[in-house]
C-alpha positions, 0 to 999 in steps of 0.5 A, spaced: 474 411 414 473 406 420 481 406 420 481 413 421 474 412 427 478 407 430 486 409 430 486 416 430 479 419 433 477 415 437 484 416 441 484 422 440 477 423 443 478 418 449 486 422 451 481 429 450 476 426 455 482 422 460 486 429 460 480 434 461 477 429 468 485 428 470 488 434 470 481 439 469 477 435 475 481 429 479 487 435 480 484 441 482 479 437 487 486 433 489 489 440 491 483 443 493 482 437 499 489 437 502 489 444 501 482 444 506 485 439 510 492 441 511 492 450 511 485 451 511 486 458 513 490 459 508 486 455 502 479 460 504 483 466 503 487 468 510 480 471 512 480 473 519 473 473 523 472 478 530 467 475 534 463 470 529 464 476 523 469 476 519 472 483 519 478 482 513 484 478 511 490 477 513 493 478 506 490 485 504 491 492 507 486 496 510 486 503 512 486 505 518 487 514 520 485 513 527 491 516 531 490 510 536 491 505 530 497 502 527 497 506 519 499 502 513 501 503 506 498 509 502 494 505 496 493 506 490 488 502 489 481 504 487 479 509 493 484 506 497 486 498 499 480 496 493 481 489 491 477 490 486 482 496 483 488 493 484 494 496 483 500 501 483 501 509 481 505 507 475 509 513 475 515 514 473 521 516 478 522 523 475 514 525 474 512 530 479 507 528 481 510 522 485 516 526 487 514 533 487 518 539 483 525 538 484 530 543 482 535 540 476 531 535 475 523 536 473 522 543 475 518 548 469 516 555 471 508 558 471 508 558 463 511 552 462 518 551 460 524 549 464 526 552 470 533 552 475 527 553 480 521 551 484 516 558 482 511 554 487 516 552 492 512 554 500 516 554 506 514 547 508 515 544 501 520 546 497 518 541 492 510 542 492 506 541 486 500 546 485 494 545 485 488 547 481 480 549 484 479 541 482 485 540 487 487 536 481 495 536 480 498 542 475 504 538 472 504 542 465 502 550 467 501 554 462 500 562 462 494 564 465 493 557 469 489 558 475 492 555 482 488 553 489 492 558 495 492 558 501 490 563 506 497 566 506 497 565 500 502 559 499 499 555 493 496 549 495 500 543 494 498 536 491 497 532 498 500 525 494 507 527 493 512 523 496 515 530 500 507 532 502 505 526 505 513 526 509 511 532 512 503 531 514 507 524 517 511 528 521 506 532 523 502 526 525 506 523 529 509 529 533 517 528 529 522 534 527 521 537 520 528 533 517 527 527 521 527 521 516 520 518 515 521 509 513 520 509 505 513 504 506 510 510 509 510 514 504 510 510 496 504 505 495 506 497 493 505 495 487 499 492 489 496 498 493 493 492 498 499 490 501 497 488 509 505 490 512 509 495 513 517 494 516 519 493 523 521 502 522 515 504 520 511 499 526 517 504 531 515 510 528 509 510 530 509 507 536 509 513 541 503 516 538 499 510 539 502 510 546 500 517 548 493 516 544 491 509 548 494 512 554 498 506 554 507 505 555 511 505 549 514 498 552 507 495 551 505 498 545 513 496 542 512 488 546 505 489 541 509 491 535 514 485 536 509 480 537 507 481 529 514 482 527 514 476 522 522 475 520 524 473 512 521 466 510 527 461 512 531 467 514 532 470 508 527 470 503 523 477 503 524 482 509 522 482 515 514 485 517 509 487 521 501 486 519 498 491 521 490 489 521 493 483 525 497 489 529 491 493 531 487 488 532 491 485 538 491 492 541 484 493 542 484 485 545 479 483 539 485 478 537 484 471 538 
């Protein structure tokens, strides 16, 4: 018994106690020291501080709808940019209500079945997804099934779809009906927090900031171009604009 005490528990207690004060607290109060002294910002979360208040972080998204505002990504995290929520859409690139009804691929008729056609396609969206009086998306008719309409009476399309939210783009920042919209502005992130959108996202919306802060395109594009973060070491990642950050150095809060 005393063998056992003494060669076997023993040590294993005394390695249990050494392990747990080196790796559970010498370490990460190591780690955490340096981090404070050498990326203090980075270590305490980005966070980003207006006038003494801190306002957000650098690192997750916010959103913004004001015209005279830079917009990021659409988010499906909780009711938007929920850090609480995090998460994507997860749907599948064929569901209707991530691309809408698109002809050969996914379209079905009022009851249901396959169809050649969109039966609920509108003049402004042949791919629309109807709506029912919930304004929940109908994906799976069936006979009977009652839709919101319009008062032309165009069935009421489902706002969150890809070609839905291309054109309600396009009729926010004044472009043609077939102008081509950056693909960030129109999908949500894995995350739903992402805080960036690409250089032709930021370009896209540079007149309609202009025009609303009564500002020139140059200086809103010189704005632009000052947030451009370009890949990290010239090749890891794409280059991106933080749109918080943005917005921030327009209405001149940044320091």
């Amino acid at each position: 018994m005393r063998h056992f005490l003494r060669h076997q528990l023993w040590p294993a207690c005394a390695l249990l106690l050494a392990l747990t004060l080196i790796t559970g607290v010498a370490y990460p109060a190591a780690v955490t020291a340096i981090a404070q002294v050498a990326f203090p910002s980075q270590a305490n979360g980005s966070m980003i501080a207006v006038n003494g208040q801190t306002i957000g972080s650098s690192l997750i998204g916010q959103a913004f709808t004001d015209p005279k505002y830079f917009w990021g990504r659409p988010s499906a995290a909780g009711k938007g940019y929920d850090a609480s929520s995090s998460g994507g859409s997860n749907l599948g690139p064929t569901d209707p209500r991530l691309v809408g009804f698109i002809p050969g691929l996914n379209t079905v008729g009022l009851d249901g079945s396959a169809s050649a056609a969109n039966p609920f396609a509108t003049p402004a969206d042949p791919s629309c997804v109807p709506t029912d009086s919930n304004g929940n998306a109908v994906i799976s008719p069936t006979t009977g099934q009652t839709y919101a309409k319009n008062p032309d009476g165009t069935y009421v399309c489902d706002a969150s779809t890809i070609p839905e939210r291309a054109i309600a783009y396009r009729q926010a920042n004044g472009l043609a009906a077939d102008a081509s919209v950056p693909v960030d502005l129109v999908t949500t992130s894995a995350s739903g927090l992402d805080p960036d959108i690409s250089p032709a996202a930021a370009a896209s919306q540079v007149a309609r900031v202009a025009k609303t802060r009564g500002m020139t395109v140059a200086d809103i594009q010189a704005a632009v171009d000052r947030h451009t973060q370009q890949p990290l070491l010239g090749f890891l990642g794409e280059p991106r604009v933080n749109v918080l950050l943005l917005n921030l150095d327009l209405d001149g809060l940044l320091r």
